[in-house]
MIDREN-515470 format. One record per residue (C-alpha): x, y, z. Coordinates in pm, whole numbers, padded with zeros to 5 digits, always signed. Layout:
<pts>
XYZ
...
</pts>
This chain:
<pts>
+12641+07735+05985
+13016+07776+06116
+13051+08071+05909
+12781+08272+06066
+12892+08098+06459
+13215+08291+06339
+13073+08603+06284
+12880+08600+06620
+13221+08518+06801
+13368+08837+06581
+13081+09043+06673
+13060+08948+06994
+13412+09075+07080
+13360+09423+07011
+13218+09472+07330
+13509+09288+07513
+13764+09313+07331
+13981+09610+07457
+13930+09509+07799
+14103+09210+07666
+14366+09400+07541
+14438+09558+07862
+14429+09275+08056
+14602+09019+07857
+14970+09012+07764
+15101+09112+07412
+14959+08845+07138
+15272+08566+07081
+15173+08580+06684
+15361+08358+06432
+15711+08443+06327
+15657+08505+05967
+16015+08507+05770
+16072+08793+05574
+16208+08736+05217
+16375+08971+04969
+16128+08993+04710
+16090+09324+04511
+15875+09388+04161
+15941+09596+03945
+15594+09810+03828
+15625+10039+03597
+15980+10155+03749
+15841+10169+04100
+15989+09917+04290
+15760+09711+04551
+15878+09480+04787
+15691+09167+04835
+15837+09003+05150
+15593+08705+05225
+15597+08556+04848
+15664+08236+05026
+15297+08209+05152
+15168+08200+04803
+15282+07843+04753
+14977+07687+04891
+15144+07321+04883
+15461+07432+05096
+15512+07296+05486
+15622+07630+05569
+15291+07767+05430
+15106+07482+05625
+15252+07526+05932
+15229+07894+05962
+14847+07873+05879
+14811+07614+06192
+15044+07855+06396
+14807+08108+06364
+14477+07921+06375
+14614+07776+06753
+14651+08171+06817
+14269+08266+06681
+14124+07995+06839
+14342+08043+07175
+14230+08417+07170
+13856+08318+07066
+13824+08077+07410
+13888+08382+07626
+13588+08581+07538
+13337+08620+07808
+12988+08449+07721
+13131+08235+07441
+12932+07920+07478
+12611+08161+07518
+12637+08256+07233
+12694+07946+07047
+12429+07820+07251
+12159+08083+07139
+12270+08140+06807
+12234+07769+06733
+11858+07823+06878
+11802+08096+06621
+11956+07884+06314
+11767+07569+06434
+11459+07631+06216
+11331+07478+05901
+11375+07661+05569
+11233+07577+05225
+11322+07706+04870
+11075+07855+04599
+10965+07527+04496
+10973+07460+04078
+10828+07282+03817
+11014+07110+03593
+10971+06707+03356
+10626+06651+03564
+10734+06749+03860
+10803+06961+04197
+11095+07011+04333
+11208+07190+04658
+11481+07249+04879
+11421+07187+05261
+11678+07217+05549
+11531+07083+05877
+11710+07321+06068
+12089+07247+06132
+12151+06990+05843
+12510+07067+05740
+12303+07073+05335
+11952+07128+05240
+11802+06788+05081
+11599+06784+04771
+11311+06658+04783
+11018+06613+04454
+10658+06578+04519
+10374+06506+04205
+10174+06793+04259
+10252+07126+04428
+10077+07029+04845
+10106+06685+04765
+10329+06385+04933
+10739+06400+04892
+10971+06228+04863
+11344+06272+04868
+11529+06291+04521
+11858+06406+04694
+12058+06415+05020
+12391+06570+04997
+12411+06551+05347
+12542+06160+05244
+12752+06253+04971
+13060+06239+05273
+13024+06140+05584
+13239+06473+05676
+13051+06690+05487
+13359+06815+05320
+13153+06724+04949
+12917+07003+04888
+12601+06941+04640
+12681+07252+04387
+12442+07167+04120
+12122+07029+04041
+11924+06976+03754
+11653+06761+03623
+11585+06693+03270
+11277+06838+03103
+11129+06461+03018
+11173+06358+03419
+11372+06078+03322
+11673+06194+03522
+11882+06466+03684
+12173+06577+03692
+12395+06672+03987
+12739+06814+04073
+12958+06775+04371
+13242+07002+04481
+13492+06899+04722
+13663+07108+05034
+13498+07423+04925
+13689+07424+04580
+13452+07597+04295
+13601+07263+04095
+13258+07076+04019
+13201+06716+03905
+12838+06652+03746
+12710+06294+03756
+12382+06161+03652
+12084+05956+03798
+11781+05799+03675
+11467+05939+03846
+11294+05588+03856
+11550+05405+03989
+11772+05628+04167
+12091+05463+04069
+12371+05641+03874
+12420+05627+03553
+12773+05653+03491
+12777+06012+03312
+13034+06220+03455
+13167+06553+03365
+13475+06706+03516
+13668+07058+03553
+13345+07229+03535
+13366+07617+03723
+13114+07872+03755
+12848+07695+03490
+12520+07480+03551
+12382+07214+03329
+12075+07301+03023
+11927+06969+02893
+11809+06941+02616
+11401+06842+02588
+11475+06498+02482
+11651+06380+02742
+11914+06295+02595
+12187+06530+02731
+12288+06836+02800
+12496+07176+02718
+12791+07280+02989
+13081+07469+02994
+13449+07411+03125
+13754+07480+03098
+14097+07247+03036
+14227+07031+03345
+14466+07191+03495
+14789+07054+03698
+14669+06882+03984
+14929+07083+04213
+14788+07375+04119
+14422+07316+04070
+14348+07558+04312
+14513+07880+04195
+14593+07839+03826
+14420+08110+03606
+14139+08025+03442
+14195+08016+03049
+14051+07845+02742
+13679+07836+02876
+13466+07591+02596
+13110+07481+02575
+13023+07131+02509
+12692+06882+02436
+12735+06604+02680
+12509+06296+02522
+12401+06051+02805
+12550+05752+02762
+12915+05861+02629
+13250+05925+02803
+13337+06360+02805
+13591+06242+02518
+13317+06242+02277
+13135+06538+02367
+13017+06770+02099
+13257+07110+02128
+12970+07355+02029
+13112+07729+02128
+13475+07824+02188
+13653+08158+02188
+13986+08130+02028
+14050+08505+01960
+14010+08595+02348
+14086+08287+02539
+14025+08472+02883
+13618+08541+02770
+13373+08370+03010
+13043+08273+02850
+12771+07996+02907
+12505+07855+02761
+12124+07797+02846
+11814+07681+02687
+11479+07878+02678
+11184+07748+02850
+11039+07609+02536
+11358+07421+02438
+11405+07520+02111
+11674+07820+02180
+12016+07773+02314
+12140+08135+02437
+12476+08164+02483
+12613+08504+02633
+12965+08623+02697
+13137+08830+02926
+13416+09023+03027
+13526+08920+03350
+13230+08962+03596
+13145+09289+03398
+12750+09270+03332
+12781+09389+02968
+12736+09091+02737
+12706+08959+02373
+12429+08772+02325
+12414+08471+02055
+12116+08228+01999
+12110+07876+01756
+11758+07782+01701
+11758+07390+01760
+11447+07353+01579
+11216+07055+01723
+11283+07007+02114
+11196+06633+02083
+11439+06629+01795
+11688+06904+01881
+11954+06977+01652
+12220+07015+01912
+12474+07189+01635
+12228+07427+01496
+12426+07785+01359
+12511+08005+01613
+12366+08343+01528
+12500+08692+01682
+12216+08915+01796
+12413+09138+02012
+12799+09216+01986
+13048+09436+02150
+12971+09429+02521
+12813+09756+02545
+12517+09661+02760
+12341+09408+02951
+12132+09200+02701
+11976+08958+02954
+11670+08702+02734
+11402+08640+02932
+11260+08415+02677
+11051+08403+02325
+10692+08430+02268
+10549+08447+01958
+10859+08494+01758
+10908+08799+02003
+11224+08825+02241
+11178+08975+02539
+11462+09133+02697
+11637+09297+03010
+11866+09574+02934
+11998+09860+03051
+12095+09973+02681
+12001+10354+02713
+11804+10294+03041
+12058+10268+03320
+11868+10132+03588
+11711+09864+03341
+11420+09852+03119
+11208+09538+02941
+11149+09530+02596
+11070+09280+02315
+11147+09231+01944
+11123+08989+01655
+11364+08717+01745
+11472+08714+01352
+11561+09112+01349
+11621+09200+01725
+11810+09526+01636
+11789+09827+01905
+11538+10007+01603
+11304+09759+01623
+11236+09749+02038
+10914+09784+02191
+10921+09896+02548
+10717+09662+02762
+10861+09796+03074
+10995+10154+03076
+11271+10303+03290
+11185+10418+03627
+11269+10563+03954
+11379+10223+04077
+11631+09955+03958
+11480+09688+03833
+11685+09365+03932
+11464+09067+03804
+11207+09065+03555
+11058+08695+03424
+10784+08600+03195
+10542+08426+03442
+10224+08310+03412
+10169+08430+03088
+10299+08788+03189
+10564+09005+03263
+10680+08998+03610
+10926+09273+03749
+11131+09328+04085
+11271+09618+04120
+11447+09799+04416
+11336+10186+04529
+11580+10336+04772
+11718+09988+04786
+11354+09808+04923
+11191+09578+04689
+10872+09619+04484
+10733+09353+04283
+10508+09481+03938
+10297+09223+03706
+10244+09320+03366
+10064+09204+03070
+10253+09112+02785
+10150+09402+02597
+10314+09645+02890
+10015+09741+03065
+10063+09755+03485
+09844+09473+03614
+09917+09455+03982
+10175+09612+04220
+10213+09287+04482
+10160+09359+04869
+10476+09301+04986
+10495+09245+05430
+10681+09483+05464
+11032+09752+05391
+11247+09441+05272
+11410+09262+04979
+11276+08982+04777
+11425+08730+04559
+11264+08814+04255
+10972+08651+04071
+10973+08266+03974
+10762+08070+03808
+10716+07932+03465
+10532+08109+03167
+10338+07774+03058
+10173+07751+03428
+09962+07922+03629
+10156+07975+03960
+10383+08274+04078
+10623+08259+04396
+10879+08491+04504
+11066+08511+04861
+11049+08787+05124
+11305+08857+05401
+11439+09136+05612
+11661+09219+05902
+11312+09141+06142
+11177+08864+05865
+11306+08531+05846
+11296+08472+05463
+10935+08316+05376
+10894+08220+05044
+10504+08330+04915
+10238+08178+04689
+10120+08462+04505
+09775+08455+04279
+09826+08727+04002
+09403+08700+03918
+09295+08784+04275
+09626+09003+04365
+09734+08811+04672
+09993+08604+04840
+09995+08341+05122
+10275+08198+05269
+10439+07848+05125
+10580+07681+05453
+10627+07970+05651
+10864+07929+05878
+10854+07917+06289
+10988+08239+06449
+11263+08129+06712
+11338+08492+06856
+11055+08799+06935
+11090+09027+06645
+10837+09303+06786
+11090+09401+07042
+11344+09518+06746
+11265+09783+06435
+11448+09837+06160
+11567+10230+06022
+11646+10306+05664
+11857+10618+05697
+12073+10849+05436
+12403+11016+05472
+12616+11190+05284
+12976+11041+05211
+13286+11270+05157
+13226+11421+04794
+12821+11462+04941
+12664+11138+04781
+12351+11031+04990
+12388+10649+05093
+12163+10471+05272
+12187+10248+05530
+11953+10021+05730
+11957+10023+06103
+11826+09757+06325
+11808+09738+06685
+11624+09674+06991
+11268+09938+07025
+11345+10255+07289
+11731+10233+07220
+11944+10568+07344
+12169+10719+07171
+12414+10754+07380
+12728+10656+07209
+12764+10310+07384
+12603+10091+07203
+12760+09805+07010
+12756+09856+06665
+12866+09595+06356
+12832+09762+06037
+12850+09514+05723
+12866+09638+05310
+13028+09504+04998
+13051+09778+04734
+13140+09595+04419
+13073+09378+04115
+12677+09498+04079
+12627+09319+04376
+12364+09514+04616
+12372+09471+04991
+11980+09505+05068
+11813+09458+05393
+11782+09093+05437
+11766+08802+05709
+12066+08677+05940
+11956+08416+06160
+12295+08541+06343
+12143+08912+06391
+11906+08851+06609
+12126+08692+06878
+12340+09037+06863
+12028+09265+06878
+11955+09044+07222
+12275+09173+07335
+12184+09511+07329
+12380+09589+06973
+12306+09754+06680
+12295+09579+06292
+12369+09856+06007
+12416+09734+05641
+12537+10020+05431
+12418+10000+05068
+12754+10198+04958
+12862+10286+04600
+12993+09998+04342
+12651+09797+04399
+12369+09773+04211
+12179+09937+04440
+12119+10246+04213
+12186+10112+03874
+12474+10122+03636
+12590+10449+03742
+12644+10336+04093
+12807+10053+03997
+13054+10295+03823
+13091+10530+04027
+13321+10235+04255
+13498+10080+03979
+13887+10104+03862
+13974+10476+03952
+13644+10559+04141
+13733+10244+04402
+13775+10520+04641
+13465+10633+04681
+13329+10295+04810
+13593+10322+05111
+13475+10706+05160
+13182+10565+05146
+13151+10304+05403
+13367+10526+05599
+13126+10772+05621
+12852+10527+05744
+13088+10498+06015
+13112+10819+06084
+12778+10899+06061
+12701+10614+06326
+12957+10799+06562
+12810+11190+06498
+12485+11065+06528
+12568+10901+06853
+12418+10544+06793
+12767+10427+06942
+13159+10495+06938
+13433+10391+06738
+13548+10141+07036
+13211+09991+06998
+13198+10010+06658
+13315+09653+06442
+13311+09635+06047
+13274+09329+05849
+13213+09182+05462
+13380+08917+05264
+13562+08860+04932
+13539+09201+04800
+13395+09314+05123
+13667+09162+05276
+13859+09434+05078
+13669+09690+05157
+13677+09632+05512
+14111+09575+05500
+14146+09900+05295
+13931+10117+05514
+14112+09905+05823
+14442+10058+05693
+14322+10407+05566
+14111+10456+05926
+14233+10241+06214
+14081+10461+06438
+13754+10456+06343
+13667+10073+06411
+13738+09865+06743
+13690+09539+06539
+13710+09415+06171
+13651+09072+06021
+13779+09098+05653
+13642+08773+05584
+13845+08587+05285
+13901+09005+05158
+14145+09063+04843
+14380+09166+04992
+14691+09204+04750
+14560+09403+04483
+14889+09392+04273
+14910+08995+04255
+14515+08893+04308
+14447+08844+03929
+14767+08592+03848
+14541+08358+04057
+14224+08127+03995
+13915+08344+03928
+14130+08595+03982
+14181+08760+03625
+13776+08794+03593
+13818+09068+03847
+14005+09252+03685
+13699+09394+03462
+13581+09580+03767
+13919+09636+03975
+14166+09726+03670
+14504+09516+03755
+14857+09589+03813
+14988+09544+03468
+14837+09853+03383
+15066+10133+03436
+14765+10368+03530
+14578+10103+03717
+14863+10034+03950
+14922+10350+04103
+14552+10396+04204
+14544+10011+04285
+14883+10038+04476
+14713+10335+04676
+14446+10111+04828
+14575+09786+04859
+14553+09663+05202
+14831+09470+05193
+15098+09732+05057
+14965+09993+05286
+14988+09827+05617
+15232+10043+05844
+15428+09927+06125
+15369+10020+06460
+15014+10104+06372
+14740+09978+06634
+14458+09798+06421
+14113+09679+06484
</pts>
């Protein structure tokens, strides 16, 4: 919740903040000392003057953090209507929200937040509308909240879950274990897990993770992530014994995981470069899921990271597949598990005008979600390939995809956008039609607002779209206060979805604009390209653009106009803050990448580089050099 009270502060101050600047003195920041640091890149020299602040454990480094968070905070306290807005936007958050509830060792589970918990609880009920009860509160995991629930996973016999805990925000995760019956731990513990869940096996017994090697405990948080192995954890043992089951020796920087299918019997393990979407695909048949052979061969069905080779699951000695081998925007297609070669495919789903995101084998069918002119569209097909059903969806908005399971009957997915609080739906694929599971209560009018879906052409005359929200009858008159958000990277696609922080800044008369900009997924593979290494560019000219467009179009003016987005957004929105200063009268380049020459030497950091390219590239540093927010900051330059 603090994260989104921080973005209403940010957004709040576009519309006060230069009379701030003109009547408040000159901003007392931090004295940060300026070292003599230079690097050498490829002959160009580059100097690095705040080094100093990389050492996360230093005093120095500590006490120029608190400097400036007594500055933030100071500055934060002097804008008008500040405890409004805290006020409302608590009043919009305060509602209860419930997960796509699934089925799993006999029983339900859900995720329920009653409104402002600090963490959703778990709870498990015996049949779908019957009683609950809880199976977890993270809320008492600390009493500060500063342990987060990360993980959680029950086993297929529903004799116990698993559950991991991460601590201060770190992506570090612990997994523990409790019996179901009893509630009590079991003593299982797993450590130095990142970025994988748990698969159990059907027996019960234990399950597949990966990790990677403890690191120093000085540098836990920023040591590159190396070495990455997957294990068998049997219940009952200490991690010293686990079974080491996959390991890549040859390329110690690979990422790769391991889950089970639905069935049991097949442990899929796929690899990847980085956060690149192309991956290998290997499967070991475990034979028996009562009896699984946990060291079963490991088989190669798809090498060479050319494509996306995403199972959905076997039936009937078929594998059915996502890909976007020869289909860019994704296709579905099955073949005989034993000989799964490209030759043999049959095309369940085909290709088409859309991008399909999600595709599951529900119900005893195919279900697909695909985005058109980045709104969602939900498809149910027979297993054969024939169209069933295209689902009613409520509206122009984005849904989570399809879930369910392929042994049951029922279907769910979840609907949200900008005006839609995100509902999650019951959906009947015999009769065609969907009712609400828990909908939840409304705490703002949304038939005072619309949303827009919009195109406009960036600098080299791509159309992007953009969604516009804002209050009905609005003039266009150039004053109205405008936050435009985007992310432009990794796949990721910024569709129009549900803020429960957006509705308190459409009260205030301003505008919300999400710009679905190149380097997404929005459009496929070739979007996604077209914003990667070399072409990073074009996702600046492109957000840029939106900005412009906003201003030409005269929905508002660049003094009314904020920007905002986070990790790589956050880079986004501190590259165009350097390349157009102008242009914006507020950014928040929330926890952004921000030194592109140093950001893969650190934690996660090196996975990155499979979209950004990194500085030890000759040809990747000068375009990354030319874009780097940090490098290109100039002095005497008035920012947002």
């Amino acid at each position: 919740m603090m994260r989104h009270l921080r973005t209403a502060f940010a957004v709040a101050a576009i519309a006060a903040s230069l009379p701030l600047r003109a009547q408040t003195p000159r901003l007392p920041y931090p004295a940060a000392q300026a070292g003599d640091v230079v690097d050498d890149y490829h002959g160009q020299r580059v100097p690095d003057p705040y080094r100093w602040l990389e050492d996360l454990n230093s005093p120095a480094t500590a006490a120029w953090v608190k400097a400036e968070n007594t500055l933030t905070m100071g500055y934060l306290a002097q804008l008008p209507g500040r405890e409004a807005i805290r006020k409302r936007i608590t009043e919009l958050w305060n509602y209860p929200k419930v997960t796509i509830p699934y089925f799993e060792g006999g029983r339900w589970y859900l995720s329920r937040n009653s409104g402002l918990q600090r963490q959703s609880v778990i709870y498990t009920r015996q049949t779908l509308l019957g009683r609950e009860h809880v199976a977890l509160d993270p809320n008492t995991l600390s009493p500060d909240g500063s342990v987060a629930l990360s993980g959680f996973a029950p086993s297929p016999d529903g004799r116990y879950v698993a559950f991991s805990q991460s601590e201060g925000g770190a992506d570090w995760a612990t997994w523990r274990v409790r019996s179901i019956a009893t509630g009590r731990e079991t003593g299982d513990t797993v450590r130095w897990i990142k970025f994988s869940r748990v698969s159990w096996t059907h027996d019960g017994r234990g399950f597949f993770y990966a990790r990677y090697p403890e690191p120093n405990a000085s540098t836990a948080l920023s040591t590159a992530l190396s070495g990455r192995q997957l294990f068998y954890h049997l219940l009952g043992t200490a991690q010293t014994q686990d079974q080491l089951i996959y390991e890549r020796k040859d390329d110690p920087a690979l990422f790769f995981g391991g889950s089970l299918d639905e069935t049991g019997r097949y442990l899929f393990i796929t690899t990847n470069h980085g956060t690149s979407s192309k991956n290998e695909l290997y499967v070991a048949d475990l034979g028996d899921p009562k009896h699984p052979n946990v060291t079963a061969p490991i088989r190669a069905l798809y090498t060479g990271h050319d494509a996306e080779y995403n199972p959905m699951g076997v039936v009937n000695g078929e594998l059915y597949l996502l890909t976007d081998r020869d289909a860019p925007r994704r296709r579905v297609v099955a073949a005989p598990l034993e000989s799964p070669e490209p030759g043999k495919w049959r095309v369940v789903v085909p290709q088409g005008t859309g991008v399909i995101g999600d595709a599951g084998l529900i119900a005893g069918r195919v279900a697909v979600s695909s985005l058109e002119d980045v709104a969602s569209v939900i498809r149910v097909y027979k297993l054969g390939g024939a169209l069933e059903h295209v689902v009613p969806l409520p509206g122009l908005g984005t849904t989570s995809g399809v879930a369910g399971r392929f042994d049951r009957p029922e279907m769910f997915y979840s609907f949200a956008s900008p005006l839609y609080p995100s509902t999650v739906f019951r959906y009947d694929p015999i009769t065609n039609r969907s009712i609400p599971f828990e909908a939840p209560k409304l705490t703002f009018d949304p038939s005072r607002y619309e949303t827009q879906r919009v195109f406009y052409p960036s600098k080299d005359g791509t159309r992007v779209p953009m969604f516009l929200t804002y209050r009905k009858g609005l003039v266009r008159d150039g004053t109205n206060p405008t936050m435009v958000y985007a992310y432009g990277g990794f796949d990721i696609s910024t569709v129009p979805g549900f803020r429960p922080d957006v509705p308190m800044w459409l009260e205030m008369g301003g505008i919300w604009a999400t710009a679905s900009i190149r380097g997404g997924g929005e459009y496929g593979d070739e979007w996604h390209k077209a914003g990667m290494f070399e072409k990073k560019q074009n996702v600046f000219d492109d957000f840029i653009a939106a900005g412009e467009y906003l201003v030409r179009e005269k929905y508002t003016s660049p003094a009314k106009m904020g920007m905002m987005g986070g990790s790589n957004g956050g880079l986004l929105v501190g590259a165009v803050m350097t390349q157009r200063p102008e242009l914006f009268g507020v950014a928040l380049p929330a926890v952004g990448v921000m030194d592109m020459l140093r950001y893969h030497r650190f934690t996660g950091g090196a996975l990155w580089s499979a979209e950004y390219g990194s500085a030890d590239d000759s040809v990747a540093f000068n375009y990354i050099r030319a874009y780097s927010p940090l490098q290109n900051i100039k002095a005497g330059t008035c920012y947002p």
